[in-house]
LUMMARGU-579083 format. One record per residue: residue number from 1; y, x, z of N, C-alpha, C, CB in turn. Coordinates in steps of 0.001 Angstrom, whole numbers, plus 500000, padded with zeros to 6 digits. Each point is the difference from the previous one (the first is absolute). Glycine has a CB too. Layout:
LUMMARGU-579083
+-----+--------+--------+--------+--------+--------+--------+--------+--------+--------+--------+--------+--------+
: num :   n_yy :   n_xx :   n_zz :  ca_yy :  ca_xx :  ca_zz :   c_yy :   c_xx :   c_zz :  cb_yy :  cb_xx :  cb_zz :
+-----+--------+--------+--------+--------+--------+--------+--------+--------+--------+--------+--------+--------+
: NUM :      Y :      X :      Z :      Y :      X :      Z :      Y :      X :      Z :      Y :      X :      Z :
...
+-----+--------+--------+--------+--------+--------+--------+--------+--------+--------+--------+--------+--------+
end
This chain:
LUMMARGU-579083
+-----+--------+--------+--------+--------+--------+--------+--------+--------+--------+--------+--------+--------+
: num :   n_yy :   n_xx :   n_zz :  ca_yy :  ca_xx :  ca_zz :   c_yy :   c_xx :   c_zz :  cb_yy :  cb_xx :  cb_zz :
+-----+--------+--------+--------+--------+--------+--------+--------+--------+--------+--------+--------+--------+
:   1 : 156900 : 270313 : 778042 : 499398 : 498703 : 500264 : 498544 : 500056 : 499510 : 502262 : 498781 : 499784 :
:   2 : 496799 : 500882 : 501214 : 498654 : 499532 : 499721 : 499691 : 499549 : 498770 : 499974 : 499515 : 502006 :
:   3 : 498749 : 499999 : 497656 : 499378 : 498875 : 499129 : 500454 : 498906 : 500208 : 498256 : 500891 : 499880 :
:   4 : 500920 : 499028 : 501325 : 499890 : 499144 : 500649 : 501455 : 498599 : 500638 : 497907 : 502264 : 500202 :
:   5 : 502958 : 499067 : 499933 : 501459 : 499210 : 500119 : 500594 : 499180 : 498371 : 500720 : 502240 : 502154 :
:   6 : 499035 : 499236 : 497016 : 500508 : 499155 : 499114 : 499225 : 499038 : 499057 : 501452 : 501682 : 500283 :
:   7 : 497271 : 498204 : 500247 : 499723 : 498712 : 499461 : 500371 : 498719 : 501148 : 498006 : 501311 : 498410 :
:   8 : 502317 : 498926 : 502635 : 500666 : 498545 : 500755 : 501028 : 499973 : 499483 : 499244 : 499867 : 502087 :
:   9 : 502305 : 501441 : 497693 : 501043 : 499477 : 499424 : 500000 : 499400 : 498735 : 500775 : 501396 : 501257 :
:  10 : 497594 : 498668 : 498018 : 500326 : 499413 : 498584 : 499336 : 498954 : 500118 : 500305 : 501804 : 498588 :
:  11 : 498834 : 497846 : 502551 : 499657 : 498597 : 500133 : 501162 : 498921 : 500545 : 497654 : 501065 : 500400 :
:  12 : 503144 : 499530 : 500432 : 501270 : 499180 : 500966 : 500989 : 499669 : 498495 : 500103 : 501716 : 503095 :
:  13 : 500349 : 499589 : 496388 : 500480 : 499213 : 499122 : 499764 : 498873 : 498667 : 500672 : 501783 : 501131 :
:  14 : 498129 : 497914 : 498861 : 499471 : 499429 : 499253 : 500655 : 498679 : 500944 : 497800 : 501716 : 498746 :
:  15 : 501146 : 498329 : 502266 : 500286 : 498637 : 500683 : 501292 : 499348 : 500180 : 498289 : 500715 : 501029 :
:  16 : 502766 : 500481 : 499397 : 501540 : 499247 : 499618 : 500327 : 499430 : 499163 : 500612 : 501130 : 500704 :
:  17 : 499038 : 499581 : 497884 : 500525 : 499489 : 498858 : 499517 : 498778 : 499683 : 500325 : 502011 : 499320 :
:  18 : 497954 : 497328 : 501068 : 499565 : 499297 : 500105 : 500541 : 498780 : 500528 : 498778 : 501648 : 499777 :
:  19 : 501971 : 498843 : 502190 : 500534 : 499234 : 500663 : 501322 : 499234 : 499402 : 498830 : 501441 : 501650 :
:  20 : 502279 : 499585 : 496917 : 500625 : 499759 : 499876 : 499798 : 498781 : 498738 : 500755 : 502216 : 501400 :
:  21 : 498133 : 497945 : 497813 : 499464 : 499364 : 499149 : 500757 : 498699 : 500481 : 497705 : 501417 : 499463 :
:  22 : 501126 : 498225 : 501475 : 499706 : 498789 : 500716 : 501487 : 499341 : 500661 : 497350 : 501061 : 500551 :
:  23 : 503750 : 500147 : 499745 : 501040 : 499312 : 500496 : 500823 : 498974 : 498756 : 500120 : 502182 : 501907 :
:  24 : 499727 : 498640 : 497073 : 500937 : 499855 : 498924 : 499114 : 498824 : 499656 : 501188 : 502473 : 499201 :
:  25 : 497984 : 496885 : 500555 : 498863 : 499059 : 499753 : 500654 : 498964 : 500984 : 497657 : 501620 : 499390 :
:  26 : 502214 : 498443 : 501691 : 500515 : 499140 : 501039 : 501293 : 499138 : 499344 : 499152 : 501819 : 501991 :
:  27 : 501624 : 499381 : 498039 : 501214 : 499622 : 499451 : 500402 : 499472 : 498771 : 500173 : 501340 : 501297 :
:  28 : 498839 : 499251 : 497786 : 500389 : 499368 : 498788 : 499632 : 498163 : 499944 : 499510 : 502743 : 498846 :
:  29 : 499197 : 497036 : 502032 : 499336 : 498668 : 500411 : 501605 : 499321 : 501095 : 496463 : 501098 : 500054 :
:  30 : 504138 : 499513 : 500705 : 500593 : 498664 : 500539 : 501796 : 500247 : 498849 : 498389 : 499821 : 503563 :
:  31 : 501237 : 500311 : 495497 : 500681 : 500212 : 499213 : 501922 : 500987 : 500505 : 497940 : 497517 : 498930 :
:  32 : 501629 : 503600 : 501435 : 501164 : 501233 : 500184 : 500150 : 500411 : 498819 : 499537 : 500883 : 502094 :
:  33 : 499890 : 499185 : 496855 : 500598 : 500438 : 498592 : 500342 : 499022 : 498876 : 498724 : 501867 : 500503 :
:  34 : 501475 : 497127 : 500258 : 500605 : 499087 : 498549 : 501032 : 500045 : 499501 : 499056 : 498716 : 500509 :
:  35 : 501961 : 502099 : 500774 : 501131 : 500406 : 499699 : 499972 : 501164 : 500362 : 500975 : 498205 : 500046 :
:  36 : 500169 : 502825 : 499962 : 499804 : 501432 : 500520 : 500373 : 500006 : 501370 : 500457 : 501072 : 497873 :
:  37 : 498818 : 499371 : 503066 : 499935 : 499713 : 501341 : 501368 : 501121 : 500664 : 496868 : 499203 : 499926 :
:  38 : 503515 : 500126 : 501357 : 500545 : 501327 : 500406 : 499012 : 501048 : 500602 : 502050 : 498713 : 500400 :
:  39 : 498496 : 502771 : 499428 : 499220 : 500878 : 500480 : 499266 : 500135 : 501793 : 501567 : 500901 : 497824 :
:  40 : 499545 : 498179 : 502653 : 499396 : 499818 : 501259 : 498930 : 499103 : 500355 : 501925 : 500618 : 500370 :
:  41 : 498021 : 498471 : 498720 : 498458 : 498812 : 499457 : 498537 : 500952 : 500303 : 501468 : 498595 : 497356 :
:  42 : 498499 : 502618 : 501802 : 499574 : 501235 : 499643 : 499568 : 500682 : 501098 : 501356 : 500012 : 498246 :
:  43 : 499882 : 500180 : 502117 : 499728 : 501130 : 501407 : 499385 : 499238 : 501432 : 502359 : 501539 : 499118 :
:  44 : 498043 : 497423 : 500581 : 499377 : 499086 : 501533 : 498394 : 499556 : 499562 : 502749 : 498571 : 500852 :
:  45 : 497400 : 501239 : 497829 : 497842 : 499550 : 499927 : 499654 : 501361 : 500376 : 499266 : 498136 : 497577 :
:  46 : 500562 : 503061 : 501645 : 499941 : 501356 : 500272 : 499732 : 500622 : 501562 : 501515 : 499824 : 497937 :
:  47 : 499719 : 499665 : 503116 : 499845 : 500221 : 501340 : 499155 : 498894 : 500858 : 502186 : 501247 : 499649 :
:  48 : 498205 : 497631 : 499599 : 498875 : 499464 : 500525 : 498297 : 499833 : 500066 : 502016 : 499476 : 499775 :
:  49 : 497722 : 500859 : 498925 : 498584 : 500933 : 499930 : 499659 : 501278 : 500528 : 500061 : 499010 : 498278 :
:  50 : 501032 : 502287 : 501929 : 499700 : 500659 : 500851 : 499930 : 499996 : 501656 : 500575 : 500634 : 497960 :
:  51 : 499854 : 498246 : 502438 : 500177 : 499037 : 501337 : 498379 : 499909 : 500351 : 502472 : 498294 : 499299 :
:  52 : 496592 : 501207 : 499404 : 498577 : 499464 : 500305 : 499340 : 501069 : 499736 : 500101 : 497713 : 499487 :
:  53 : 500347 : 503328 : 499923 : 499256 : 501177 : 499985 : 500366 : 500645 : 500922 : 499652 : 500072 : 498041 :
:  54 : 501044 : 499981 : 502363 : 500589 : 500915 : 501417 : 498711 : 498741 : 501291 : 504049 : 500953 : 499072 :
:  55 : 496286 : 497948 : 500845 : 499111 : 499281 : 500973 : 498407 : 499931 : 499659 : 502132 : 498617 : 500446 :
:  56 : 497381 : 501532 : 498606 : 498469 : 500443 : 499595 : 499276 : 501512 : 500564 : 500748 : 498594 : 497739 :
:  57 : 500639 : 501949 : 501726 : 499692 : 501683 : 500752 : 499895 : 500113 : 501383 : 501294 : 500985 : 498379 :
:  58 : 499586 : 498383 : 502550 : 500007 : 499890 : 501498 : 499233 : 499770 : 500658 : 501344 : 499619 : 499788 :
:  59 : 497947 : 499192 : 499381 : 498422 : 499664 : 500515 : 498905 : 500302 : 499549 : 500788 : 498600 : 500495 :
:  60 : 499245 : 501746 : 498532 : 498570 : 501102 : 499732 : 500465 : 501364 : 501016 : 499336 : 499297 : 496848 :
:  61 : 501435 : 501264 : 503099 : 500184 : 501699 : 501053 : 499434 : 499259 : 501110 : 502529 : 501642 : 499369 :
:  62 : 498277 : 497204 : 501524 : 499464 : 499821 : 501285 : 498506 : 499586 : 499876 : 502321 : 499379 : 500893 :
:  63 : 497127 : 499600 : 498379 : 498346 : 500084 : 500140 : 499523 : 501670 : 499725 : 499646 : 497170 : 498917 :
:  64 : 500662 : 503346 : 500462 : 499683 : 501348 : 499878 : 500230 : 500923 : 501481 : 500694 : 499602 : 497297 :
:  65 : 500272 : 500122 : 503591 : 500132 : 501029 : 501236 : 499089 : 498899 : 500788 : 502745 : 501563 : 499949 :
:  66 : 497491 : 497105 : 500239 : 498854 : 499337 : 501185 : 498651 : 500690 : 499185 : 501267 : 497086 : 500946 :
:  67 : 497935 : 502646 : 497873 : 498932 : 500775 : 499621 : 499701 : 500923 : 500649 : 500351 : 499487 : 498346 :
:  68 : 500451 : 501675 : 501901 : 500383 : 501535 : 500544 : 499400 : 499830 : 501347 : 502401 : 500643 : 498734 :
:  69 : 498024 : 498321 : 502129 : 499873 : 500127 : 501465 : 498578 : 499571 : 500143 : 502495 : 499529 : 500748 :
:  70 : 497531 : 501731 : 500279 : 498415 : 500106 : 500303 : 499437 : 498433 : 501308 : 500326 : 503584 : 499640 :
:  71 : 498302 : 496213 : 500097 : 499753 : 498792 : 501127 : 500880 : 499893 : 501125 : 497781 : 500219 : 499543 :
:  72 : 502578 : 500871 : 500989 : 500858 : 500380 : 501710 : 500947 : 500829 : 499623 : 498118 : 500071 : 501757 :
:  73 : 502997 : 499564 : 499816 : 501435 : 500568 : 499545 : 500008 : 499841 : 501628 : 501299 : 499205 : 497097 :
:  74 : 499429 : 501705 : 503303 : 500424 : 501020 : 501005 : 500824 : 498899 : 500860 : 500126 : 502546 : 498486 :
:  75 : 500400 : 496842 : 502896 : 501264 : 498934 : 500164 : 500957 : 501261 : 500425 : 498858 : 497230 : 500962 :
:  76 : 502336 : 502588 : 498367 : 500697 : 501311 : 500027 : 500767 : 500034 : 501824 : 500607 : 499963 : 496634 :
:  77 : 499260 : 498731 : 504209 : 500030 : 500051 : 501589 : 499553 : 500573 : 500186 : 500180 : 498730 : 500640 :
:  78 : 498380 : 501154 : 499255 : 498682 : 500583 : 501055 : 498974 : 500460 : 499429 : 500356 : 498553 : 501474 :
:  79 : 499673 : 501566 : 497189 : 499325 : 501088 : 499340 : 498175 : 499363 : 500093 : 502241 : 502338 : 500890 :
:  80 : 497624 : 496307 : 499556 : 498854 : 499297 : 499461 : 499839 : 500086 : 498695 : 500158 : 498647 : 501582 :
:  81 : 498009 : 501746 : 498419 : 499759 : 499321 : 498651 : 499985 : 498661 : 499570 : 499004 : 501629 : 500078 :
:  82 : 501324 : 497132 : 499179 : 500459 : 499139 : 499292 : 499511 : 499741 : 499050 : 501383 : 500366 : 500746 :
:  83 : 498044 : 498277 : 498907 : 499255 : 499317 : 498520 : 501093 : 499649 : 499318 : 497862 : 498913 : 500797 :
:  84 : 501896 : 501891 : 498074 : 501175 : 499486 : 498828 : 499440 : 498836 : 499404 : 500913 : 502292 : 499288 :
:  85 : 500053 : 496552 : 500096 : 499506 : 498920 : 499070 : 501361 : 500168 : 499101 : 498279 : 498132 : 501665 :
:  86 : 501499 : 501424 : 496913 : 501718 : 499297 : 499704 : 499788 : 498336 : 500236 : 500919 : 501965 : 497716 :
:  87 : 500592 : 498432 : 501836 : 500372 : 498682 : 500128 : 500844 : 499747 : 498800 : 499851 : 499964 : 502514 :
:  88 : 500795 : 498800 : 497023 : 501253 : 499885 : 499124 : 500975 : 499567 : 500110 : 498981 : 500023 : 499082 :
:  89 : 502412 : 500395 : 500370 : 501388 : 500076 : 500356 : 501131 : 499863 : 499242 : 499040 : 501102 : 501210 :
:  90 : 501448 : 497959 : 498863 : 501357 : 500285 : 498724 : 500973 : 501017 : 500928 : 500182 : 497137 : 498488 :
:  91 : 500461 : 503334 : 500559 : 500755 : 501160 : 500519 : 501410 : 499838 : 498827 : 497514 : 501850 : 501077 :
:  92 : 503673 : 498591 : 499569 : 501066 : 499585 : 498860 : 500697 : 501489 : 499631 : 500608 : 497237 : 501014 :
:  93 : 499020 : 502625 : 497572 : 500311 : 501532 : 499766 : 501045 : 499771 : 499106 : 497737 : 501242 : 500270 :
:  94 : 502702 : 500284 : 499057 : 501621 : 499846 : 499455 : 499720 : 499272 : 498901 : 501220 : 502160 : 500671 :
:  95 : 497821 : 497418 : 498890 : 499591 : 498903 : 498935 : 499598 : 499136 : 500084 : 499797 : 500977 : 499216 :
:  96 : 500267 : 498391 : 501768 : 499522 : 498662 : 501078 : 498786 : 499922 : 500214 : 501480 : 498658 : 499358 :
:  97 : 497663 : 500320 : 501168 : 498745 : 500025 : 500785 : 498479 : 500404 : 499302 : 501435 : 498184 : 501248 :
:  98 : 498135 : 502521 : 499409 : 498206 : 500644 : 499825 : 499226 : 499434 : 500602 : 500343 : 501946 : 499856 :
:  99 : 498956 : 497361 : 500013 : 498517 : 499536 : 500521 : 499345 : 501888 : 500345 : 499500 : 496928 : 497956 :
: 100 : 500313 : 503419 : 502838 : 499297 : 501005 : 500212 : 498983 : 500106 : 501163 : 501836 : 500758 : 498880 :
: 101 : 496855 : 500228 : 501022 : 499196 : 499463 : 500124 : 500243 : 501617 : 501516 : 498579 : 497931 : 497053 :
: 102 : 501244 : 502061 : 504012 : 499849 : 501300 : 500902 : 499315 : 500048 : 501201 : 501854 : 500410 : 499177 :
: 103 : 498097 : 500971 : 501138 : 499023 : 500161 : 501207 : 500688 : 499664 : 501246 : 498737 : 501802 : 498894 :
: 104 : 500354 : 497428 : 502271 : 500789 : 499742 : 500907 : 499097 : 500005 : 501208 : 501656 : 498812 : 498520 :
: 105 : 498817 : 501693 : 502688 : 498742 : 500486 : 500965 : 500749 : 499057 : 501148 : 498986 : 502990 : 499259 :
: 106 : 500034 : 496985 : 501515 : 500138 : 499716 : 501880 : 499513 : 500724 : 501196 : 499838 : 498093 : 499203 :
: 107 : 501256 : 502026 : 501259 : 499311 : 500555 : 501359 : 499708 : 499514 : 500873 : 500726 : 501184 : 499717 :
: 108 : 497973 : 498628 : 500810 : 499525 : 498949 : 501451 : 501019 : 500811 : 501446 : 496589 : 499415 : 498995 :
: 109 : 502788 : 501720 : 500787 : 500705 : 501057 : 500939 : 501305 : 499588 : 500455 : 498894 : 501763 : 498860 :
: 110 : 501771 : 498410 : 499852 : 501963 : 499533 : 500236 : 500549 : 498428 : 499679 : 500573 : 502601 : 498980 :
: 111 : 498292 : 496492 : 500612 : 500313 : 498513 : 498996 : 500998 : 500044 : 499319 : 499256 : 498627 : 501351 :
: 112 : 500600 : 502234 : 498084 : 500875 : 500290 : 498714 : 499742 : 499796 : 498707 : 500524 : 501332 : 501202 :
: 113 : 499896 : 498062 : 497796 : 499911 : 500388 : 498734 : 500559 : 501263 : 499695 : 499949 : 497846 : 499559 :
: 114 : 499495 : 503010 : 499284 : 500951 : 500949 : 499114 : 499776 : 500438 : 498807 : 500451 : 500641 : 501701 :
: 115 : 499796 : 499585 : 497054 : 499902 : 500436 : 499159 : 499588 : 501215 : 499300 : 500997 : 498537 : 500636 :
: 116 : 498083 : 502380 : 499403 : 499774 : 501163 : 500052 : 500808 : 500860 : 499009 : 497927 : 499231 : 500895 :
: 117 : 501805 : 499756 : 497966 : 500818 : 500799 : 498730 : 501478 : 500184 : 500103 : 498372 : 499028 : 498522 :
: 118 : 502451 : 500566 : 502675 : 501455 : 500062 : 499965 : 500333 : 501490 : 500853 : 500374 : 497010 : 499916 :
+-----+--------+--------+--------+--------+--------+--------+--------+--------+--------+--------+--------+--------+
end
């Protein structure tokens, strides 16, 4: 492993532990430890913060691949060149919905919409 890697794995884990800080904080505020909670109390805040980290990640990668796409994209009919713009989209992922932000072209040629990045 790089430097370079392992200073992101020692930055990521910082931030978890951080993330977990903040869960247990949560919890201790709507009061889950006044008594001893069940362990599934636990495991569902836990998945449910990795739910918003799993949905934070989804949409930073996709602004990151629309970024990627160059001004023009190919119409995969007829092989026109095409003005890319994005646009924005909820999308329902295995962690429910993303505001995400992607590239999306037209073809005059075919009056088509299409997506380049798919």
């Amino acid at each position: 492993m790089d430097a370079a890697q392992l200073t992101r794995n020692e930055e990521k884990s910082r931030l978890l532990n951080r993330l977990s800080e903040i869960m247990v904080t949560e919890l201790r505020e709507q009061g889950t430890f006044n008594r001893v909670p069940h362990y599934s109390t636990l495991e569902q805040a836990a998945h449910d913060l990795s739910r918003e980290l799993s949905r934070s990640s989804q949409r930073r990668a996709a602004a990151e691949v629309a970024t990627l796409q160059g001004l023009t994209a190919t119409c995969p009919d007829c092989q026109t060149s095409c003005v890319v713009a994005t646009g924005q989209r909820t999308v329902a992922s295995l962690d429910g919905p993303v505001e995400m932000i992607e590239p999306k072209a037209y073809c005059p040629a075919c009056r088509r919409a299409f997506f380049p990045s798919a």
